[in-house]
N, C-alpha and C positions, 0 to 999 in steps of 0.2 A: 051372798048368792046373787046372780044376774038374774033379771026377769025377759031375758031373752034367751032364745032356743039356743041350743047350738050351731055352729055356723056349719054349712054341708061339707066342709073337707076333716072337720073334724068328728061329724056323725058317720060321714062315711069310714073312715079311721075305725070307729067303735065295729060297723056295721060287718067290716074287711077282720077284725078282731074276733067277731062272735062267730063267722066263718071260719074260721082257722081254728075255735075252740071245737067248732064240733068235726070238721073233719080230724081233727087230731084223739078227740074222743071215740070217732068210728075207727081208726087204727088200732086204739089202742086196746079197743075192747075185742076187735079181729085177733089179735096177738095173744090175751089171755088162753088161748086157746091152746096154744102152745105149752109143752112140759118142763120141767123145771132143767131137766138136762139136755132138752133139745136148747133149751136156750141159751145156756151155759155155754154151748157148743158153737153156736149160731153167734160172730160178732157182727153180722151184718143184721140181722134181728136185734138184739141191742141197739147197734145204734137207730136201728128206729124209732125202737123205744125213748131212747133217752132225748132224741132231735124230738122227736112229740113231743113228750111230757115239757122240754125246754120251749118247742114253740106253743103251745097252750098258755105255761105259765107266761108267759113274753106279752101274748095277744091278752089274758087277764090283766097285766101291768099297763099296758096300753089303754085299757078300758078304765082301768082304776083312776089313771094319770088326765085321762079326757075329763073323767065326771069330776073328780077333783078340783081342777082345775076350772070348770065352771064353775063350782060351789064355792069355791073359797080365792078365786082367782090368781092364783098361784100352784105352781107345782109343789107337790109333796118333794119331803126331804130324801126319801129314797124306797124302794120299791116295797119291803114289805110296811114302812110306813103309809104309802099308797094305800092297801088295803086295811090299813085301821083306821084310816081316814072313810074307810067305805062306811064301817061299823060308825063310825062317832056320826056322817052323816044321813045314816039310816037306810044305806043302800044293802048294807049286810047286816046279821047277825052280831053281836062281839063276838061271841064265838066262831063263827064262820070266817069274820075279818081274821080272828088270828090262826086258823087253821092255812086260810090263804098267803097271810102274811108268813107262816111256817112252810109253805111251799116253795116262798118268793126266794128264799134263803137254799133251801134245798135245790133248786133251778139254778141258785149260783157256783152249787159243789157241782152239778152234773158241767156246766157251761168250762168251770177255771178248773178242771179236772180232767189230768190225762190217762191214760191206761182204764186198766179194770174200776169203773165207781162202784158196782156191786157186783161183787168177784168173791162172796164168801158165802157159806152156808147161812141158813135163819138157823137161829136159836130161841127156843118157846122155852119164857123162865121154867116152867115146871120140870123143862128136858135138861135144866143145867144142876150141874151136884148143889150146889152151895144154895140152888133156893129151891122155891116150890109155889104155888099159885098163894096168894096172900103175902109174899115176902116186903117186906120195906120199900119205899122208893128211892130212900137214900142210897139203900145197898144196890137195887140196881141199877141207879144214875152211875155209880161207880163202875160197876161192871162194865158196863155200855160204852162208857170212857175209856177205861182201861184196856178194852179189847177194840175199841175204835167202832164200835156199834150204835146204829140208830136203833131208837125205841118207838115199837107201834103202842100204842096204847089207845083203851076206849074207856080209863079211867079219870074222868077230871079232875080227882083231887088230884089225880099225879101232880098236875100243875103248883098244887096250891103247897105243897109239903115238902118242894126243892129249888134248889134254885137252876131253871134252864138252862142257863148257861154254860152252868160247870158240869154235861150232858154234852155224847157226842152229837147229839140230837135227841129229838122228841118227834114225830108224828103223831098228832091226836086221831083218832078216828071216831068221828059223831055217829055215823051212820054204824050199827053195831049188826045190820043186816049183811055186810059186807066182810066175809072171811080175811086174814091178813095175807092170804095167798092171792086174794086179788090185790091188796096191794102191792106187796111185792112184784108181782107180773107186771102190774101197769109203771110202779115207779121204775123201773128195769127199762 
């Protein structure tokens, strides 16, 4: 770590960063408002959503990439290693870092992703035949796979009892004050 500030074109970087988080926050929380078939309807809604949520996550990576980069004077290997780098140097939570760093990944499907990215119904395991609230996590990393589905969850063993990777995704969700309708809207 240097024992010198940041130099001003790089705090302003940060500063041009935490602006763009929050007007991208004020859109996005405008748009929840929105119904699930008006938006469906709506691809010019959409893409607002998804130009958000990609510039938000961008201005995060930015910020990640600045503090990083003073702290250990070097740039991280790649963006969601950015934000574990946040956690290892105590700027986040572990858990926060990898929820972020599970963003930075999900920013890359909405960014290298043409057509419809969420163009399908939610599925609440309980509404599916083959399970029901308590079901395995193994069975539904498969499912999820199998039908090309992200999984919301606010369960952390999820994590601990599969392996990620072989999942079409994962979204943790820490905050369990927050319905998965709001995520949906806002990752939308």
């Amino acid at each position: 770590m240097t024992d010198e500030g940041l130099p001003a074109d790089r705090l302003n970087r940060i500063l041009t960063a935490v602006e763009t988080i929050e007007e991208s926050l004020g859109v996005l929380a405008r748009k929840q408002q929105i119904g699930r078939e008006d938006y469906k309807a709506d691809s010019d809604t959409r893409d607002i959503v998804e130009r958000r949520f990609v510039k938000m996550t961008e201005a995060a990576i930015d910020i990640a990439e600045e503090l990083v980069k003073h702290e250990r004077e070097q740039p991280p290997a790649s963006n969601p290693a950015s934000m574990r780098a946040l956690g290892e140097i105590g700027v986040l939570s572990g858990s926060l870092a990898e929820e972020m760093a599970q963003g930075t990944r999900f920013r890359n499907v909405l960014s290298h992703t043409y057509g419809n990215i969420i163009d399908h119904d939610v599925e609440r395991i309980d509404d599916v035949a083959e399970f029901g609230l308590g079901s395995d996590g193994g069975s539904i990393a498969r499912y999820a796979r199998e039908h090309s589905r992200l999984i919301l969850t606010q369960d952390d063993d999820f994590f601990t009892g599969l392996d990620i990777e072989d999942t079409a995704g994962v979204l943790f969700q820490r905050d369990q004050t927050l319905s998965s309708g709001w995520w949906m809207t806002s990752a939308r």
